[in-house]
C-alpha positions in Angstrom: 20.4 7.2 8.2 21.4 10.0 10.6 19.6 12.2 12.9 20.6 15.2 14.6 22.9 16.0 18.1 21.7 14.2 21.4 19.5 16.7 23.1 19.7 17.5 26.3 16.6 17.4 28.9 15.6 19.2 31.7 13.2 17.5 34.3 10.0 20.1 33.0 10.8 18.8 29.6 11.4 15.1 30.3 7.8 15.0 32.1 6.3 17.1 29.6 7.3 14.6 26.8 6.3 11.6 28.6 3.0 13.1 28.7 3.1 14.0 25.2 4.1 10.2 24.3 1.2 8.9 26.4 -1.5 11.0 25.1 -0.5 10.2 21.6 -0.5 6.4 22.4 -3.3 6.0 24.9 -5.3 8.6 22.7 -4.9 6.8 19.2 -6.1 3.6 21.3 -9.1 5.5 22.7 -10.0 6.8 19.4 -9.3 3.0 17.9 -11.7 1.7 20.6 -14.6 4.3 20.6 -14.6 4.1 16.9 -14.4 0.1 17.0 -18.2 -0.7 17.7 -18.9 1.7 14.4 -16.1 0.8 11.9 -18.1 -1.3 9.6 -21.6 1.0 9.7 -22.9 3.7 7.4 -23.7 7.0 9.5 -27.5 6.0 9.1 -26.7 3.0 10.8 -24.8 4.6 13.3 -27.6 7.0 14.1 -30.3 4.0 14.0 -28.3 2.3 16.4 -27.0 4.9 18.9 -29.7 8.0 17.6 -29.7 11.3 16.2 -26.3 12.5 17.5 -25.0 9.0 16.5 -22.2 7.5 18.9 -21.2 9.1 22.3 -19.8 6.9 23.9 -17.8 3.4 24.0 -19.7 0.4 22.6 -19.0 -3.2 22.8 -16.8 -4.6 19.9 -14.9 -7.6 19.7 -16.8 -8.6 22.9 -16.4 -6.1 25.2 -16.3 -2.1 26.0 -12.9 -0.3 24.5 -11.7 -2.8 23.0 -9.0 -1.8 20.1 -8.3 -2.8 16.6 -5.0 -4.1 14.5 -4.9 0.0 14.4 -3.5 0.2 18.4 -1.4 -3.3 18.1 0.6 -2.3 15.0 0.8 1.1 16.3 2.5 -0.9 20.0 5.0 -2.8 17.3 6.0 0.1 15.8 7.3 1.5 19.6 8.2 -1.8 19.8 10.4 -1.4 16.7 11.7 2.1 17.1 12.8 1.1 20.6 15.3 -1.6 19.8 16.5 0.6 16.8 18.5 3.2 19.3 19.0 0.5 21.3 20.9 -1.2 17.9 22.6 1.6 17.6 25.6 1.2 20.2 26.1 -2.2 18.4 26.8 0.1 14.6 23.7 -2.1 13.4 22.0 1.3 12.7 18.8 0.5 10.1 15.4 1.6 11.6 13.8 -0.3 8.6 15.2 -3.3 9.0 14.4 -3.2 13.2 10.9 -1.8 12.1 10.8 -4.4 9.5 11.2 -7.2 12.4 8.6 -5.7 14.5 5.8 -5.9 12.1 6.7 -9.6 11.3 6.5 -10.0 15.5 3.3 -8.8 15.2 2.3 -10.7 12.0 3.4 -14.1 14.2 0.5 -12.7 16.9 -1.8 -13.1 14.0 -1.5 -16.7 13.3 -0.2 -18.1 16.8 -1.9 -19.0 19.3 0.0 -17.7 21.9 3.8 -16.6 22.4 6.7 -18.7 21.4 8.6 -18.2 24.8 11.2 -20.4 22.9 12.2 -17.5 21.1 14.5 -15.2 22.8 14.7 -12.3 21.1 10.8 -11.7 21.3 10.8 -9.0 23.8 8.4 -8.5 26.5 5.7 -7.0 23.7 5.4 -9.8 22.0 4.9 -12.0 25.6 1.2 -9.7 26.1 -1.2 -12.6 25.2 -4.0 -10.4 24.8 -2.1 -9.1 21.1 -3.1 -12.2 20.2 -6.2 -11.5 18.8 -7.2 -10.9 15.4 -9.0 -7.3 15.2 -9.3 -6.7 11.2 -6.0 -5.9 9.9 -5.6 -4.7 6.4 -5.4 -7.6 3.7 -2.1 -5.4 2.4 -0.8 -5.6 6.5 -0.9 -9.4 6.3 0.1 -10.3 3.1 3.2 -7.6 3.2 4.3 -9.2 6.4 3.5 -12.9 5.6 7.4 -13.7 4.7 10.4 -12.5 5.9 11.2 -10.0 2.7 11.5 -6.6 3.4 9.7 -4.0 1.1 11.5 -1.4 0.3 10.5 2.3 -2.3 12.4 0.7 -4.9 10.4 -2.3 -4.5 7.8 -2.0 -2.4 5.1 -4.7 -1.3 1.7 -4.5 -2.6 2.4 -1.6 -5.3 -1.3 -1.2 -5.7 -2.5 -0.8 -1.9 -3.2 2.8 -1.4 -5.3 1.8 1.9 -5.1 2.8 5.5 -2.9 0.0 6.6 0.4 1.4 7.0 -0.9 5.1 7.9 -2.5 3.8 11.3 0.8 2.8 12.5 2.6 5.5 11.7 2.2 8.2 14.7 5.6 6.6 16.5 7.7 7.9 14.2 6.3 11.6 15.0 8.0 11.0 18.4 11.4 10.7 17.9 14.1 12.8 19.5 16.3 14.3 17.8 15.5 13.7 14.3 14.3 16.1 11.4 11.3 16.7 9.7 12.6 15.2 6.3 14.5 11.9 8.5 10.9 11.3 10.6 9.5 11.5 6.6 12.0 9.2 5.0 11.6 6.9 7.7 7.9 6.3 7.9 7.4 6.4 4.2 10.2 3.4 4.0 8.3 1.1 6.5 4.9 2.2 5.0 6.2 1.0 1.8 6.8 -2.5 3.5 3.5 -3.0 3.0 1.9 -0.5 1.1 3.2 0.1 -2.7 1.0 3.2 -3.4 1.9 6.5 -3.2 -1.1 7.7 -2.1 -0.5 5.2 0.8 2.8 5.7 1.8 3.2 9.3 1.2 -0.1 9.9 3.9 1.7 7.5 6.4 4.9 10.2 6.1 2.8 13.1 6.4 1.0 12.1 9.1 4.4 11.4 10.9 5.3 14.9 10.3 2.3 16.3 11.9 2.5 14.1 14.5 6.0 15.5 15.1 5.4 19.0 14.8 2.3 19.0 17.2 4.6 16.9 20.0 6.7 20.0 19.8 4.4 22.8 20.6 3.5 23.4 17.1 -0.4 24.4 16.4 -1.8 22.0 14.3 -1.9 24.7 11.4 2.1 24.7 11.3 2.3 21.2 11.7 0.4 20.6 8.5 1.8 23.1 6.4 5.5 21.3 7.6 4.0 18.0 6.1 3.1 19.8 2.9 6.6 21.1 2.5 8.6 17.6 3.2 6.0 16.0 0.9 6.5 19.0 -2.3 9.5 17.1 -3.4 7.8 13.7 -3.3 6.7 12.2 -6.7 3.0 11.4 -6.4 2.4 13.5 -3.5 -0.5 15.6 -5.2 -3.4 13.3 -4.1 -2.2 13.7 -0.4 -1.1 17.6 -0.4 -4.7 18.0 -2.3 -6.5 15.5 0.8 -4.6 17.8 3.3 -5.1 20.9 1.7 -9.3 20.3 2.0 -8.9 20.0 5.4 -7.5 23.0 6.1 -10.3 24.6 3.9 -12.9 22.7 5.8 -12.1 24.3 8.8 -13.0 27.9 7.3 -16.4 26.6 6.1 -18.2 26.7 9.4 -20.0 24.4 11.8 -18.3 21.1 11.6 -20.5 18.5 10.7 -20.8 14.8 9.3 -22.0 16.3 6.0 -18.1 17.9 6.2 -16.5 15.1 7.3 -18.5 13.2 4.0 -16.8 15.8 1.8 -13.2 15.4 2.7 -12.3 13.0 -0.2 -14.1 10.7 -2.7 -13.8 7.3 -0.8 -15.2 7.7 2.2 -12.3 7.4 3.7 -11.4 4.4 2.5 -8.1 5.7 1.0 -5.1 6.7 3.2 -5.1 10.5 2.1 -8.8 10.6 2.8 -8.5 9.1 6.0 -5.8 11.6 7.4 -7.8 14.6 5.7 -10.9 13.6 8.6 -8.5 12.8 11.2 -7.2 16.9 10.5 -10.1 18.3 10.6 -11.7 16.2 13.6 -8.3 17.3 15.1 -8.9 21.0 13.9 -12.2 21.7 14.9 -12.5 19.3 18.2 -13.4 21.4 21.2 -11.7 19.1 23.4 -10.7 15.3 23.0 -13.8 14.0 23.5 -15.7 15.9 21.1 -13.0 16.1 17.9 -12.7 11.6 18.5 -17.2 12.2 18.5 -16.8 13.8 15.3 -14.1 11.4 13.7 -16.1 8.0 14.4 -20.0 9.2 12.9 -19.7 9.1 9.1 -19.3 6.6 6.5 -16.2 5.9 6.8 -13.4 3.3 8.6 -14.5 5.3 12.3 -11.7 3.1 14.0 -8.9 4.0 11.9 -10.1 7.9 11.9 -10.9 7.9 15.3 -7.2 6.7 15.8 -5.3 9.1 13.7 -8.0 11.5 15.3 -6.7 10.5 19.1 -3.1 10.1 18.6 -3.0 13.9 17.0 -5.0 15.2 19.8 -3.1 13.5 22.4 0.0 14.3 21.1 -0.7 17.7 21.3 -2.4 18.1 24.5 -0.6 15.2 26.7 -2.4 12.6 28.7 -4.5 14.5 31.5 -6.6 15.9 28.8 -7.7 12.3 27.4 -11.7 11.5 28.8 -10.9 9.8 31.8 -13.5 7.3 31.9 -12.7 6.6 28.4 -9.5 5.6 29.4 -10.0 3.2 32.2 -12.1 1.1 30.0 -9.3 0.7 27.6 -8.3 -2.9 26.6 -4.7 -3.3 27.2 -4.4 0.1 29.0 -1.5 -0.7 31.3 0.4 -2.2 28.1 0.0 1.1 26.1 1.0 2.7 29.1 4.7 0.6 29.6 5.6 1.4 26.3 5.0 4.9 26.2 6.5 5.2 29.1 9.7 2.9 28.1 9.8 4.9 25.0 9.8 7.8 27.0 12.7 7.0 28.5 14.2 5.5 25.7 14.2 8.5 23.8 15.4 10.8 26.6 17.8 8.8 28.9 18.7 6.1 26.5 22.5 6.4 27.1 22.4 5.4 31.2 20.3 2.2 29.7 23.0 1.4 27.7 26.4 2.5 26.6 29.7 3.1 27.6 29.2 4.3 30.8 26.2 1.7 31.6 24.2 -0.9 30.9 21.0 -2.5 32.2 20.5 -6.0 31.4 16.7 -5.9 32.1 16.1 -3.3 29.3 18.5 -5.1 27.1 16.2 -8.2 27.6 12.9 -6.1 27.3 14.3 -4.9 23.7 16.7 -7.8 22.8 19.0 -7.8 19.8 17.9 -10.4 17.0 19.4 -14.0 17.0 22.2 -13.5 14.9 22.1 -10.0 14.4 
């Protein structure tokens, strides 16, 4: 796998895709985390517990005010992973799945230790952040496709049947790399989808939404951006369920006041499915005023309001940066300063990568934040 010619920056750029980075990260986390005290509830619950208008505002989940999901730690892995990929690359070892493939399983030890293995060298500093430890409801597909060390690939992928939202919610990441191509940033996310999720319908969304992601980080409207997922998906076998999911909620935005009854109509599961999922999170992302009201609207209905409000957050942020995110909304994060370190080292990963390590330099400190596996 290839991508395109190093691009060069310029300081305006460099800052303005920095922010861009952050407000996809810290947004898909403050989506995750207002839509976490929800997740489980019908919309009549949500409005018996929080009234008419439903949710407003961060609720305690998991204990506390803004805390996140498996949605915001999978989503940190996958940085994690994409990270040490370009950093592999100097070496010739040059397989994102295979680094992205490692990740996950890092984050699948966080879900059965008690704490990190500081035996184990090649963890990284993501793996040392003790709050990850936690288990916050990860996909049934998530844990079983990363409980051994085989890697699921589209020829044979893990869990054929899971068509959930499992892979999807970690797939923003890939929207943000330099330097590659629509159809690379596809192939890519569909192939570590598939690592976990067998199902078209679920792997196909996770590349899609990679796409938009993408397109949106670049200046695209979110309009474009979709209509560039549709056309990487056309030669996809399968794709139809997803195309159809994305199609609706482009429709949805013609039909007028947006709405949970809207929201309820985009798809047959409730959301439940990965193509129904990302049709919400379009829409909310469409139709939002502002940050704060498109993540109101992708947390009250029926459906998974985490994963949604996630999806609904990372778009958002990606497309307006960091200083549009609700500020109050952000200081109550969980892990807030950890989201914040690797969008920043990403950042820089993606833009100044070759003065953190190649020929002409090398920083040992980076190279021990994002360590080469033992023995490879």
């Amino acid at each position: 796998m290839s991508t395109t010619a190093a691009v060069v920056w310029g300081r305006a750029e460099q800052q303005d895709f920095r922010s861009r980075v952050r407000g996809c990260l810290l947004g898909a986390a403050t989506g995750d985390a207002l839509g976490a005290a929800v997740a489980d509830l019908s919309l009549e619950a949500v409005r018996a517990a929080h009234g008419p208008g439903g949710l407003a505002d961060f609720a305690p989940a998991h204990g506390r005010r803004g805390a996140v999901t498996s949605a915001t730690q999978l989503t940190l892995f996958t940085v994690d992973g994409l990270i040490r990929a370009h950093v592999r690359r100097d070496t010739g070892a040059w397989h994102p799945p295979t680094d992205l493939h490692r990740a996950y399983l890092r984050w699948a030890a966080t879900q059965r230790d008690w704490g990190p293995d500081e035996r184990r060298k090649d963890n990284g500093w993501l793996a040392g952040q003790e709050w990850l430890y936690s288990r916050r409801g990860p996909a049934p597909a998530t844990l079983s496709g990363f409980g051994d060390e085989t890697l699921g690939t589209l020829a044979k992928p893990k869990n054929p049947t899971a068509r959930d939202v499992g892979a999807l919610v970690r797939s923003a990441p890939f929207g943000l790399l330099v330097g590659w191509e629509p159809h690379l940033v596809c192939q890519l996310a569909v192939e570590c989808a598939a690592q976990s999720h067998g199902h078209p319908d679920a792997y196909l969304a996770a590349g899609a939404f990679a796409v938009v992601v993408h397109g949106v980080a670049r200046g695209q409207d979110l309009g474009a951006a979709v209509r560039g997922a549709l056309a990487q998906l056309a030669p996809r076998p399968g794709h139809e369920p997803v195309a159809h999911a994305m199609n609706q909620a482009l429709e949805a935005v013609r039909q007028g006041v947006p709405s949970p009854e809207r929201i309820a109509s985009l798809g047959d599961t409730d959301g439940a499915a990965a193509q129904d999922a990302l049709a919400i999170a379009l829409y909310c992302a469409q139709v939002g005023e502002d940050i704060r009201h498109g993540l109101r609207l992708a947390v009250n209905h029926d459906g998974p309001s985490a994963v949604t409000g996630a999806l609904t957050g990372a778009l958002m942020g990606a497309m307006h940066g960091e200083t549009a995110l609700p500020p109050a909304w952000v200081a109550e994060l969980e892990g807030r300063s950890t989201v914040l370190e690797m969008a920043d080292d990403f950042a820089m990963e993606m833009t100044q990568g070759p003065a953190l390590h190649g020929p002409a330099a090398t920083s040992p400190g980076w190279l021990a934040r994002y360590p080469a596996p033992t023995g490879g």
